[in-house]
The first five atom37 places (N, CA, C, CB, O) and aatype in JSON, in Angstrom:
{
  "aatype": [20, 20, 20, 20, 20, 20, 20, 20, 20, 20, 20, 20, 20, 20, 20, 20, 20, 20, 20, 20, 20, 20, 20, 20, 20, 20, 20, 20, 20, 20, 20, 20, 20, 20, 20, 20, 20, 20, 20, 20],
  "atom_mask": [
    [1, 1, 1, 1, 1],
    [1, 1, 1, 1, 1],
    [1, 1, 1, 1, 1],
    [1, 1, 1, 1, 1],
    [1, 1, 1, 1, 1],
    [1, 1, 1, 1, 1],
    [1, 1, 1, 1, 1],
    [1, 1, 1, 1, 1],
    [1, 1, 1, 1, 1],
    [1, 1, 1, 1, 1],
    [1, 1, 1, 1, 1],
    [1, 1, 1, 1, 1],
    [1, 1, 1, 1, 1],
    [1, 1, 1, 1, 1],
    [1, 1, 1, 1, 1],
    [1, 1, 1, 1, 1],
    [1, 1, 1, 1, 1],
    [1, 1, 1, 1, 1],
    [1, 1, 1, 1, 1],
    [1, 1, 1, 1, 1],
    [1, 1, 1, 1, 1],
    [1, 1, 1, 1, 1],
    [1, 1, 1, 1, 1],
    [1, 1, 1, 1, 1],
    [1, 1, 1, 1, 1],
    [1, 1, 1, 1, 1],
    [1, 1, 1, 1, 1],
    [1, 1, 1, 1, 1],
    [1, 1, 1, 1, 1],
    [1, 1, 1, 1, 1],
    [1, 1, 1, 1, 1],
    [1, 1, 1, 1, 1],
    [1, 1, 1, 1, 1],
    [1, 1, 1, 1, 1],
    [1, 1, 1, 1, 1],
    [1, 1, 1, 1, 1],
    [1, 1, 1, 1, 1],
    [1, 1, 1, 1, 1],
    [1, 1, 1, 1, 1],
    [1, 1, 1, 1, 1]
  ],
  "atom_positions": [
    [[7.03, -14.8, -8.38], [5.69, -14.29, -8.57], [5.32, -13.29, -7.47], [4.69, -15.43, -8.59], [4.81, -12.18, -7.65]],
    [[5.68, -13.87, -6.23], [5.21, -12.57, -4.78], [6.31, -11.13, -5.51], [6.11, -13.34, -2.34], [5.74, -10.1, -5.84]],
    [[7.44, -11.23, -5.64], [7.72, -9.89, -6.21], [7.26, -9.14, -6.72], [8.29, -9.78, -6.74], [7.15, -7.96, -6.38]],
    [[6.61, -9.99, -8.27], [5.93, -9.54, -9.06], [4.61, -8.47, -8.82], [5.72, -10.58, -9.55], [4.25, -7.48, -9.46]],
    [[4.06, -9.13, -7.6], [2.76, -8.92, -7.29], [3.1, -7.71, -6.44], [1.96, -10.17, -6.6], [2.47, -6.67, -6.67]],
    [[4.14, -7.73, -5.38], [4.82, -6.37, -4.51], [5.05, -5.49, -5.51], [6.33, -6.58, -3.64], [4.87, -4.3, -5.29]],
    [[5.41, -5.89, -6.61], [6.11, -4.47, -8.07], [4.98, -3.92, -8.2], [6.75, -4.98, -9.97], [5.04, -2.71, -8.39]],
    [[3.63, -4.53, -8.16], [2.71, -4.02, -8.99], [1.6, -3.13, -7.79], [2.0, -5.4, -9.97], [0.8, -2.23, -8.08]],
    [[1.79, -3.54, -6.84], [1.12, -2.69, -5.54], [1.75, -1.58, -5.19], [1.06, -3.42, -4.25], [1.12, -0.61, -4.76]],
    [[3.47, -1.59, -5.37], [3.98, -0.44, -4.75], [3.92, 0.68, -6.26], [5.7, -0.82, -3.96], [4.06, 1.9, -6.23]],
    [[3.67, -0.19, -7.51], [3.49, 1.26, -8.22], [1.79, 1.8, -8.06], [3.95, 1.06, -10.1], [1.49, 2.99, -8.09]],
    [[1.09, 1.02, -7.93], [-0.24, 1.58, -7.24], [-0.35, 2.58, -6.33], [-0.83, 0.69, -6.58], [-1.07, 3.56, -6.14]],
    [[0.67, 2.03, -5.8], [0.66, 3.08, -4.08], [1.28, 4.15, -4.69], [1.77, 2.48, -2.39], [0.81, 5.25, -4.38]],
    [[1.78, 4.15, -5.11], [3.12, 5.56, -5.78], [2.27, 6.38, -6.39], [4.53, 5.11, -7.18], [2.52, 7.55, -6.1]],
    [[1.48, 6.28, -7.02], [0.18, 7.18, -8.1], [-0.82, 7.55, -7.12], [-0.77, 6.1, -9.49], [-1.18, 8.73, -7.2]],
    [[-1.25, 6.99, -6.4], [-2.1, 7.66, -4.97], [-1.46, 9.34, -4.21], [-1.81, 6.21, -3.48], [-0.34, 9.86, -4.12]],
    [[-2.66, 9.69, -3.84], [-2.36, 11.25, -3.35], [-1.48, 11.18, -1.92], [-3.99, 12.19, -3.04], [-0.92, 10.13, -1.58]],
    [[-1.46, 11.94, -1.41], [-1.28, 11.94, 0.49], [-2.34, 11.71, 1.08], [-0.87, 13.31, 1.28], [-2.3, 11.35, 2.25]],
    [[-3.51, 11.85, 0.42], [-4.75, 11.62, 1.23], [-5.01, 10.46, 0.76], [-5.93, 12.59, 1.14], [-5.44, 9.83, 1.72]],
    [[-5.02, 9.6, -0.4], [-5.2, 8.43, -0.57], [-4.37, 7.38, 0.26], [-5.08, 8.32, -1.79], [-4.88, 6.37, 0.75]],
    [[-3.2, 7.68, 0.35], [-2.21, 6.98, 0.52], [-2.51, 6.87, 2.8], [-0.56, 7.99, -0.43], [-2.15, 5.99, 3.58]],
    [[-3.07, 7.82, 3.01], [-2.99, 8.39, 4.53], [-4.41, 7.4, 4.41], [-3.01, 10.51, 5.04], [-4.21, 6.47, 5.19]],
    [[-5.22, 7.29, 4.01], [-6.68, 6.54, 4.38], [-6.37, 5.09, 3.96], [-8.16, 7.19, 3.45], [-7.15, 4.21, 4.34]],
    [[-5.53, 4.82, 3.35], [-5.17, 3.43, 2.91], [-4.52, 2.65, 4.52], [-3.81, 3.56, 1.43], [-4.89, 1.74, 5.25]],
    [[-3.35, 3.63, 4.49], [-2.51, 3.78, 6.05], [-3.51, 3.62, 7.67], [-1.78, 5.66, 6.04], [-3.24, 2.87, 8.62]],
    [[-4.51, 4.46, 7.55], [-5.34, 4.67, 8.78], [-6.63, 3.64, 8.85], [-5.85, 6.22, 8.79], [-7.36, 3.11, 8.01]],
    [[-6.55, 3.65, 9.88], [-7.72, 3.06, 10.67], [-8.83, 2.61, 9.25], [-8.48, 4.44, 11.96], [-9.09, 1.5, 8.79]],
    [[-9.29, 3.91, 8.86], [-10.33, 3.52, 7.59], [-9.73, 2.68, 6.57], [-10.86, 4.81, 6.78], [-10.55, 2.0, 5.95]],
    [[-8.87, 2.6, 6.33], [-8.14, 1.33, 5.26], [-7.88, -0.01, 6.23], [-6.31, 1.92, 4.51], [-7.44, -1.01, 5.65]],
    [[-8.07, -0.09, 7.43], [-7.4, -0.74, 8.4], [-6.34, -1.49, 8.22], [-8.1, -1.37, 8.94], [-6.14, -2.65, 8.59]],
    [[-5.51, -0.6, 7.49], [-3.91, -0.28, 7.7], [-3.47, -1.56, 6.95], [-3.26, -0.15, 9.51], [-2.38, -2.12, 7.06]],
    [[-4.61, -1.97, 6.1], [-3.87, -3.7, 5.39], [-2.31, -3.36, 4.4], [-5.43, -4.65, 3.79], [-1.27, -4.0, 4.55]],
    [[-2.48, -2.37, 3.55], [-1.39, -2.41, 2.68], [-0.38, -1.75, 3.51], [-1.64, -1.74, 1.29], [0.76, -2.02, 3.13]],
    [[-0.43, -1.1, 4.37], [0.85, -0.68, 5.25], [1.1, -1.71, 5.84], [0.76, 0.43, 6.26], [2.28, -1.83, 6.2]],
    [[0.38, -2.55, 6.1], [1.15, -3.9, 6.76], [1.96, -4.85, 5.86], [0.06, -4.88, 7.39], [3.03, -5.27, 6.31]],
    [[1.6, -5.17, 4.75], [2.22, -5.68, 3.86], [3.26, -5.18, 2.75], [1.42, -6.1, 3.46], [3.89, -5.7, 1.82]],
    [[3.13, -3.97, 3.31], [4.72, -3.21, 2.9], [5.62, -3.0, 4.05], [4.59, -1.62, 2.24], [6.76, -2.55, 3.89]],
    [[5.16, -3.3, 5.15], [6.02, -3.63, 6.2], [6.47, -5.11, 6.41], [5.41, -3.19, 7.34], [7.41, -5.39, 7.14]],
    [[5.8, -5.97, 5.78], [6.77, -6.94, 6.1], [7.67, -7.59, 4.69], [5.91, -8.09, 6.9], [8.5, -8.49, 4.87]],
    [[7.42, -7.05, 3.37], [8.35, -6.87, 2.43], [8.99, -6.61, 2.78], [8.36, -6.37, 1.62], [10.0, -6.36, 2.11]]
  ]
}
């Protein structure tokens, strides 16, 4: 099921711009989904 749920965030993330994807990443997203694609 956690796979499942990683399959379905990283195609989320994939359809996001550079600027979506960079505010998700930074401080203003406070960096939650870059953390949890770092420890996948």
């Amino acid at each position: 099921m956690l796979q499942a749920v990683r399959t379905a965030l990283e195609a989320v993330y994939a359809t996001l711009s550079d600027e979506q994807k960079a505010r998700l990443d930074s401080n203003l997203g406070h960096g939650r989904f870059r953390h949890w694609r770092d420890r996948w």
